[in-house]
OpenMM code with the backbone's topology and positions (N, CA, C; nanometers):
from openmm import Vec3, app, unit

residues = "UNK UNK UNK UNK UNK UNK UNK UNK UNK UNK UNK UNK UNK UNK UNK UNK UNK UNK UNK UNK UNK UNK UNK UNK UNK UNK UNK UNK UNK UNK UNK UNK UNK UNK UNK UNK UNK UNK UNK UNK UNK UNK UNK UNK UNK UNK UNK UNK UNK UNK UNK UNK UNK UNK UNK UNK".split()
positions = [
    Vec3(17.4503, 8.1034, 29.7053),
    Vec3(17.5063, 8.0257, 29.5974),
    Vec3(17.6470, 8.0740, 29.5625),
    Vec3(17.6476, 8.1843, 29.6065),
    Vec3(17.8157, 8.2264, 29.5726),
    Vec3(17.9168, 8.1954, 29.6542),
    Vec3(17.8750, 8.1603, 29.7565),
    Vec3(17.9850, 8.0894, 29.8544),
    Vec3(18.0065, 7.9278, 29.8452),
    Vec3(17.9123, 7.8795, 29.7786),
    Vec3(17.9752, 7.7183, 29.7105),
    Vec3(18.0420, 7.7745, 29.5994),
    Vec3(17.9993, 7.8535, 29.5183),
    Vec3(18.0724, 7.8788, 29.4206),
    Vec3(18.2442, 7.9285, 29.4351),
    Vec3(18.2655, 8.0232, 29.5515),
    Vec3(18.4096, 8.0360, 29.5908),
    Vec3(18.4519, 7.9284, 29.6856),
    Vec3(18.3420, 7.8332, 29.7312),
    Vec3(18.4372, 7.6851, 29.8039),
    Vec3(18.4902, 7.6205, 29.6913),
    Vec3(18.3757, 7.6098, 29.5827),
    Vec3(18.4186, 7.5101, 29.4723),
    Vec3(18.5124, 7.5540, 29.4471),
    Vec3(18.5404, 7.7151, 29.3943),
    Vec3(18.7089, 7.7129, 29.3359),
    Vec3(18.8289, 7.7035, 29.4089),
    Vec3(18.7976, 7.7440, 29.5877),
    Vec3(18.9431, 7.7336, 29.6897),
    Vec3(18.9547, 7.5854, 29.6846),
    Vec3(18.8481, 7.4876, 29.6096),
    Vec3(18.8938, 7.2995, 29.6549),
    Vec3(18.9238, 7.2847, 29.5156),
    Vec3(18.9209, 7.3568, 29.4062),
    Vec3(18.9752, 7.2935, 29.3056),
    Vec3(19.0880, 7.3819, 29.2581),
    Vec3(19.1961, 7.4506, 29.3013),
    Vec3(19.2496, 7.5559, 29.3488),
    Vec3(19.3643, 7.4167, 29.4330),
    Vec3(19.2738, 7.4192, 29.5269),
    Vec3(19.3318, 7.3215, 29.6621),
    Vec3(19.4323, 7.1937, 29.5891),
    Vec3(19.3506, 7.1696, 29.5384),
    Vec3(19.3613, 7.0219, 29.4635),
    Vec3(19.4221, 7.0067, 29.3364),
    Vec3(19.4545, 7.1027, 29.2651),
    Vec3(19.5450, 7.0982, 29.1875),
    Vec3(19.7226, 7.1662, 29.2510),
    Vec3(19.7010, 7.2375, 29.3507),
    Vec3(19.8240, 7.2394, 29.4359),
    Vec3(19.8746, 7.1455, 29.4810),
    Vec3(19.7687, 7.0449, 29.5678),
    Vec3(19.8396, 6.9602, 29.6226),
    Vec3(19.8760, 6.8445, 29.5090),
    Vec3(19.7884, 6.8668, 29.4025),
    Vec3(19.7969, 6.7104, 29.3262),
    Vec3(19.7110, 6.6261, 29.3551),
    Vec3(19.6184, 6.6793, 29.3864),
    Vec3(19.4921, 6.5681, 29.4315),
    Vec3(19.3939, 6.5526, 29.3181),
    Vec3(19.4176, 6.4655, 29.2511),
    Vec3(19.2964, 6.4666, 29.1225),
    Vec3(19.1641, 6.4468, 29.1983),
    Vec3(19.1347, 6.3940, 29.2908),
    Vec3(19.0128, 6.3894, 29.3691),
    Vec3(18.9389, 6.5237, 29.3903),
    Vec3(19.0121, 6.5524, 29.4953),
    Vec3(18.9906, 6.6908, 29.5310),
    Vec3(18.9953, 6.7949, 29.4190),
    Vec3(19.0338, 6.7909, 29.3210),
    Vec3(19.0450, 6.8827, 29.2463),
    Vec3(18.9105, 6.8843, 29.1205),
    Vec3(18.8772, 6.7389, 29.0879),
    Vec3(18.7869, 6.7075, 29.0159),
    Vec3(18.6507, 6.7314, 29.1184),
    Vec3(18.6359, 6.7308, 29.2594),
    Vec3(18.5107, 6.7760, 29.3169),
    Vec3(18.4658, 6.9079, 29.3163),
    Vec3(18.6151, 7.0178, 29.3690),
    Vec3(18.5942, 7.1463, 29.3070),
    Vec3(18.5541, 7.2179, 29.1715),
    Vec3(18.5568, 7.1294, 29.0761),
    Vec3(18.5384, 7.1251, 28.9147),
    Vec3(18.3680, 7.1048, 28.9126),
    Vec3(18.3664, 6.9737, 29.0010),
    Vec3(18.2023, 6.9552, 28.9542),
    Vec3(18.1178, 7.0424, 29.0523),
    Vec3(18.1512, 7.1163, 29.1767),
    Vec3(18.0599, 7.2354, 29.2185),
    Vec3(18.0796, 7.3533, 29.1414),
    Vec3(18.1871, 7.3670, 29.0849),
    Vec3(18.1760, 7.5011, 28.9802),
    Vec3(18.0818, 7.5029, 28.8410),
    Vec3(18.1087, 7.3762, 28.8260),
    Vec3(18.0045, 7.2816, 28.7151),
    Vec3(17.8825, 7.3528, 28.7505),
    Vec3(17.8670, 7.2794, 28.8272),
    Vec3(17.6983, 7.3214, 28.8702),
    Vec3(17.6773, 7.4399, 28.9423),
    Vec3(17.7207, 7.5486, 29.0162),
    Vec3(17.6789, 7.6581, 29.0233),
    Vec3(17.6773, 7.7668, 28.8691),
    Vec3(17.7253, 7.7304, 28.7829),
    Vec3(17.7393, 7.7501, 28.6769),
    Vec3(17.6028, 7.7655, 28.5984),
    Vec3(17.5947, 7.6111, 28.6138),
    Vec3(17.4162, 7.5597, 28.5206),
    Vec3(17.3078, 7.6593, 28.6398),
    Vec3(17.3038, 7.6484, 28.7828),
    Vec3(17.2060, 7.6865, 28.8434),
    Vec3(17.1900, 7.8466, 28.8196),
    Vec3(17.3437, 7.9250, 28.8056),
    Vec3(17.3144, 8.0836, 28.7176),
    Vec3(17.2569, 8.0696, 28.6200),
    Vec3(17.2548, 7.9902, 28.5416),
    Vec3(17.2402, 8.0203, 28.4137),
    Vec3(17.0707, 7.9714, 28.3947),
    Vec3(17.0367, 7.8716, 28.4377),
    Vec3(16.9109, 7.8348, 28.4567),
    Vec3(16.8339, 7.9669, 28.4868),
    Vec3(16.8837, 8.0673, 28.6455),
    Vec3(16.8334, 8.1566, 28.7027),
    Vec3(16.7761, 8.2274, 28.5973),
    Vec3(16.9211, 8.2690, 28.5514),
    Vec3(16.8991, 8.4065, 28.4125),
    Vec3(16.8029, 8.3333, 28.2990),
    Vec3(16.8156, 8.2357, 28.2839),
    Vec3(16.6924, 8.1816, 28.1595),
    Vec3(16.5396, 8.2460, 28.2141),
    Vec3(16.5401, 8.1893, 28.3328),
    Vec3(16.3731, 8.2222, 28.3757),
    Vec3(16.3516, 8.3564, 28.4023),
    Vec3(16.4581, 8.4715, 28.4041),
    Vec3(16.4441, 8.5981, 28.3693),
    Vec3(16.4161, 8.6347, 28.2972),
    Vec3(16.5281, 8.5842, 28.2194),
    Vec3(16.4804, 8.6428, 28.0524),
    Vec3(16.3420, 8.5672, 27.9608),
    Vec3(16.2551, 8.5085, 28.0112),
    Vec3(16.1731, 8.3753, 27.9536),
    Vec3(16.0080, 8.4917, 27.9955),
    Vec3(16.0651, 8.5699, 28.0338),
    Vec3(15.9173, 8.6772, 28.0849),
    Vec3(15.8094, 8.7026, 27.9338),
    Vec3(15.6962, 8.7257, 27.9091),
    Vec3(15.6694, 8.7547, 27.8013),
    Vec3(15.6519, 8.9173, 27.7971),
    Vec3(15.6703, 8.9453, 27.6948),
    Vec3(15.7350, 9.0912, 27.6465),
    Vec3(15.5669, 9.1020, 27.5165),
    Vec3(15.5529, 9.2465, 27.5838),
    Vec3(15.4330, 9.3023, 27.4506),
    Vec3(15.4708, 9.3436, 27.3073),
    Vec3(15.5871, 9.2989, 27.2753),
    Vec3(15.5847, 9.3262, 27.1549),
    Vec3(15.6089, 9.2258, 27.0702),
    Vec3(15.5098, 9.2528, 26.9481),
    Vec3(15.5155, 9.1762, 26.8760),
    Vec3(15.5964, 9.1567, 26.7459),
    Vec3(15.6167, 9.0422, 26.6706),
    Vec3(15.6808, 9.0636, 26.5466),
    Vec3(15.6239, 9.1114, 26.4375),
    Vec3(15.6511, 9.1595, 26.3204),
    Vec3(15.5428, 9.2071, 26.1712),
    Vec3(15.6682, 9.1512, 26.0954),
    Vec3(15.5874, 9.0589, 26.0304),
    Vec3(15.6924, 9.0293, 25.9375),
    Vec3(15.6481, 9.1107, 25.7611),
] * unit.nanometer
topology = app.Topology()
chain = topology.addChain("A")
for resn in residues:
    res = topology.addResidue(resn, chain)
    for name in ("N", "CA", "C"):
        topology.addAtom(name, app.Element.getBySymbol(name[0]), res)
């Protein structure tokens, strides 16, 4: 996943050099989403249940 993640930024990188709103907006939306798919990851890490309890 980290190597779409450094394609996504060398094409949106790419694409704002050349001036390509195309190209530049595709590199945007794979960074987009390797983004959500970390973050998803780390949710279901942290989502473990833990023995301790609250006392209020």
């Amino acid at each position: 996943m980290t190597t779409i993640s450094r394609l996504s930024l060398m094409t949106l990188l790419a694409g704002m050099l050349l001036g390509d709103i195309v190209v530049a907006s595709i590199g945007l939306a794979g960074l987009c989403i390797a983004a959500v798919h970390f973050n998803i990851l780390q949710d279901h890490q942290q989502s473990e249940p833990s023995d301790q309890s609250f006392v209020a």
